[in-house]
C-alpha positions as CSV (number, residue, x, y, z in Angstrom):
1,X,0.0,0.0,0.0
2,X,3.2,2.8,0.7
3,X,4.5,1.4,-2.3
4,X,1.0,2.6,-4.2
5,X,0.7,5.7,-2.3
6,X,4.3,6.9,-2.7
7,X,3.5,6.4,-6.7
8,X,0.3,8.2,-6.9
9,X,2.4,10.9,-5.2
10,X,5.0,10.5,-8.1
11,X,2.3,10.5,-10.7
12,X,0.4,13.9,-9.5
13,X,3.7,15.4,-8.9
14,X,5.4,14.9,-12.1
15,X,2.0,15.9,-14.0
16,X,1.5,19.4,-12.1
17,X,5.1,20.5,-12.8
18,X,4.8,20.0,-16.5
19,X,1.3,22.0,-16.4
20,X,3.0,24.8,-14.9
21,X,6.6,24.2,-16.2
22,X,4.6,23.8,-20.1
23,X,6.9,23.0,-23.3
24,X,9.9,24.6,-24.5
25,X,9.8,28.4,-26.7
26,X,11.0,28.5,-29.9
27,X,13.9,31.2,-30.7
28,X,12.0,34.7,-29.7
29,X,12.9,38.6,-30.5
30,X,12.9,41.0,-27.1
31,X,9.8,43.2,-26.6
32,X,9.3,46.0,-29.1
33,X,10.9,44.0,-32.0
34,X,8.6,43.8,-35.5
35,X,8.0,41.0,-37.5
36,X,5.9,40.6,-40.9
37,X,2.6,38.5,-40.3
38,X,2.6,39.2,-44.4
39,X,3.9,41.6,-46.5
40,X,2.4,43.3,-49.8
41,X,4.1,41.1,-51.7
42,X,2.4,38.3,-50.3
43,X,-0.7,39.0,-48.3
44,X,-3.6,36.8,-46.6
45,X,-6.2,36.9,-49.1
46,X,-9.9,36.2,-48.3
47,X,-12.7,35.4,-51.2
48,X,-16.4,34.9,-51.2
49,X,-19.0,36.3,-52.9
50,X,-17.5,37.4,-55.6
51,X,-15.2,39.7,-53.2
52,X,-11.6,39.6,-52.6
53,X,-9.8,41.3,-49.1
54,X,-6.5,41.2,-48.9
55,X,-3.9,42.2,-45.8
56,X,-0.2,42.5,-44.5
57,X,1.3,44.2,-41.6
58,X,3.9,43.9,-38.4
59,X,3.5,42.4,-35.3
60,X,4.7,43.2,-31.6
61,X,4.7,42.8,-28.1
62,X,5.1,46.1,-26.3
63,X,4.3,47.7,-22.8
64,X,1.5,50.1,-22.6
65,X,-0.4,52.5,-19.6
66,X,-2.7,49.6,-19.6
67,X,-0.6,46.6,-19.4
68,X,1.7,44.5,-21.6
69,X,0.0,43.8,-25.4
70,X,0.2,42.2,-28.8
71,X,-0.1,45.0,-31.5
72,X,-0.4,44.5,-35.1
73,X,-0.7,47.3,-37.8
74,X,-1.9,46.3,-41.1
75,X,-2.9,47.5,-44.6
76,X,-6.0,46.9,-46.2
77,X,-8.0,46.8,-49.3
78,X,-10.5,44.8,-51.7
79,X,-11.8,44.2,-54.5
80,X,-15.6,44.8,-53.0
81,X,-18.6,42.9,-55.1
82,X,-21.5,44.4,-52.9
83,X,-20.9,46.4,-50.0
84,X,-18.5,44.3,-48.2
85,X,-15.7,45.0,-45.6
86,X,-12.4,44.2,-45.1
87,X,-11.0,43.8,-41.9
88,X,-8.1,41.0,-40.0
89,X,-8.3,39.5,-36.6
90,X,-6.0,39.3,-34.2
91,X,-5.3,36.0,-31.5
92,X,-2.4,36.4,-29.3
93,X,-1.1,33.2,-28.4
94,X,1.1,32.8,-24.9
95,X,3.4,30.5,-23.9
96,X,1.3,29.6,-20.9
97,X,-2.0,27.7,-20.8
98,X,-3.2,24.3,-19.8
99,X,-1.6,21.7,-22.6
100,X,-4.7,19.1,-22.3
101,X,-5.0,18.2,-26.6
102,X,-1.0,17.4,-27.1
103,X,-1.0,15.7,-23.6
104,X,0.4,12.0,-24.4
105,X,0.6,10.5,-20.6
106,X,2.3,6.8,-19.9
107,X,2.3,5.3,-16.8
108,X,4.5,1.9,-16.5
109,X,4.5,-0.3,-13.2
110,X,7.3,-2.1,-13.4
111,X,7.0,-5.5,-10.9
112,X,10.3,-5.7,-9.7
113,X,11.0,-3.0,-7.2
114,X,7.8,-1.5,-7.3
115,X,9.1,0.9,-9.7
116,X,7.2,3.6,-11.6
117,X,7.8,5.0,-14.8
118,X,6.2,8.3,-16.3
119,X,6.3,9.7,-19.3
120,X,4.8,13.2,-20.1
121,X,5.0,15.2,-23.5
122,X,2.9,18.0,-24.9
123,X,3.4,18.9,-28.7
124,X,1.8,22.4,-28.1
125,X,3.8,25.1,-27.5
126,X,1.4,28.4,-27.8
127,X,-2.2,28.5,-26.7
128,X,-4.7,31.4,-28.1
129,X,-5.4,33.8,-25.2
130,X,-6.9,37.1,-26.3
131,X,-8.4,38.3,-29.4
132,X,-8.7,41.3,-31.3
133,X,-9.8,42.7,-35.0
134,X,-9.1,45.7,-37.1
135,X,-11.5,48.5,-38.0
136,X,-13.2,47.5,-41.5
137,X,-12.5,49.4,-44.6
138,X,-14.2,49.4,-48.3
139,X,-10.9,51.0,-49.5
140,X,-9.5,49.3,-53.2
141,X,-6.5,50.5,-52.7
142,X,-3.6,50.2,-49.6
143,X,-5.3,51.7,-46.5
144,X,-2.9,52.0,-43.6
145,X,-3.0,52.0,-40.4
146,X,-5.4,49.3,-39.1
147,X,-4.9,48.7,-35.4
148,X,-5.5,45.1,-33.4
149,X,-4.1,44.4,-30.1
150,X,-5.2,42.4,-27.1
151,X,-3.4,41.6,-23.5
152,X,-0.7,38.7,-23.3
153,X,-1.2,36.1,-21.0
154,X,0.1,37.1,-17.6
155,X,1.6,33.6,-16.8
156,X,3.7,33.7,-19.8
157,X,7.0,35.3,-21.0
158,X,7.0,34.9,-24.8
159,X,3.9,35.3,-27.4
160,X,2.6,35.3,-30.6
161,X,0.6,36.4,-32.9
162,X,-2.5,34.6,-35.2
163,X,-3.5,36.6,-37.8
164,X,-6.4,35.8,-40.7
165,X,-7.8,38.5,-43.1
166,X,-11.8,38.7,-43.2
167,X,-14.6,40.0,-45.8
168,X,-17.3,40.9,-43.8
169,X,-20.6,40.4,-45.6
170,X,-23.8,42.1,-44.5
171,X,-26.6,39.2,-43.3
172,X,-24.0,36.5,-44.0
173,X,-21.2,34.7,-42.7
174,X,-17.7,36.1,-43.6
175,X,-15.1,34.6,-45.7
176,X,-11.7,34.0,-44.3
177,X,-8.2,33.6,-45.3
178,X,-5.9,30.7,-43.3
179,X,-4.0,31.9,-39.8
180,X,-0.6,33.6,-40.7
181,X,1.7,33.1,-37.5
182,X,4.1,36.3,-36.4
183,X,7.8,35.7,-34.7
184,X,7.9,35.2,-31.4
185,X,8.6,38.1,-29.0
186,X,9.6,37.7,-25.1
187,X,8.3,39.8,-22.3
């Protein structure tokens, strides 16, 4: 019965330090550095109904009188079919958070000894925290600046940033582009 108790122990332990300790952060730029989340060359595009939005800007952490937050800028325009928008949103992604998806957990007894063998990974290394979204514009040609920002996760000490362009359409559901990912900036 010790034996069982001492490896529950073991068990619970091992798992609450690698829910706070979390995975490891890929190379990251210090606070107040930029990085494209596109560019002009290559924007997100977003099509649907016979509209297409396109979008580029920078990305960065930065401290302001209100706390510590992602900030993008962007650039806007579209090719507008009937009275549609274009606009991006914003997901800041820390590198703190509950990893419960990528969680792969093996526990081995091992007979001889009473041994006990755990073996914890998570493949996730940012989790969506906050979320933002540009003002909307009908503009066809480059309209700039388009603000988006939203808080980083307190917890954390590096994040990122999830962008997508959007069409909005009156009385319908938007269109999208795929999520563009920015660098990674500390805090």
């Amino acid at each position: 019965m010790r034996n069982r108790l001492t490896s529950q122990r073991a068990v619970a332990v091992a798992a609450a330090a690698f829910l706070l300790l979390g995975t490891t952060i890929p190379s990251a730029a210090a606070m107040d550095t930029t990085t494209d989340w596109a560019t002009s060359g290559n924007p997100l595009v977003a099509k649907g109904k016979g509209s297409t939005g396109k979008a580029y800007g920078v990305w960065r952490v930065t401290r302001t009188s209100d706390g510590t937050k992602g900030f993008a800028t962007g650039s806007l325009k579209i090719d507008n079919a009937d009275d549609h928008r274009v606009f991006y949103d914003l997901v800041v992604q820390a590198n703190a958070g509950y990893c419960l998806s990528g969680l792969s957990l093996a526990v081995d007894f091992v007979k001889v000894g009473g041994a006990l063998g755990v073996n914890f990974s998570c493949t996730q290394a940012f989790y969506d925290y906050k979320t933002g979204a540009s003002s909307r514009t009908y503009s066809k040609t480059w309209e700039r600046p388009h603000y988006a920002r939203a808080n980083v996760h307190p917890g954390g000490s590096a994040a990122r940033g999830k962008v997508r362009a959007v069409i909005d359409i009156p009385h319908m559901s938007d269109s999208r582009s795929g999520w563009n990912f920015t660098g990674v900036d500390t805090y």
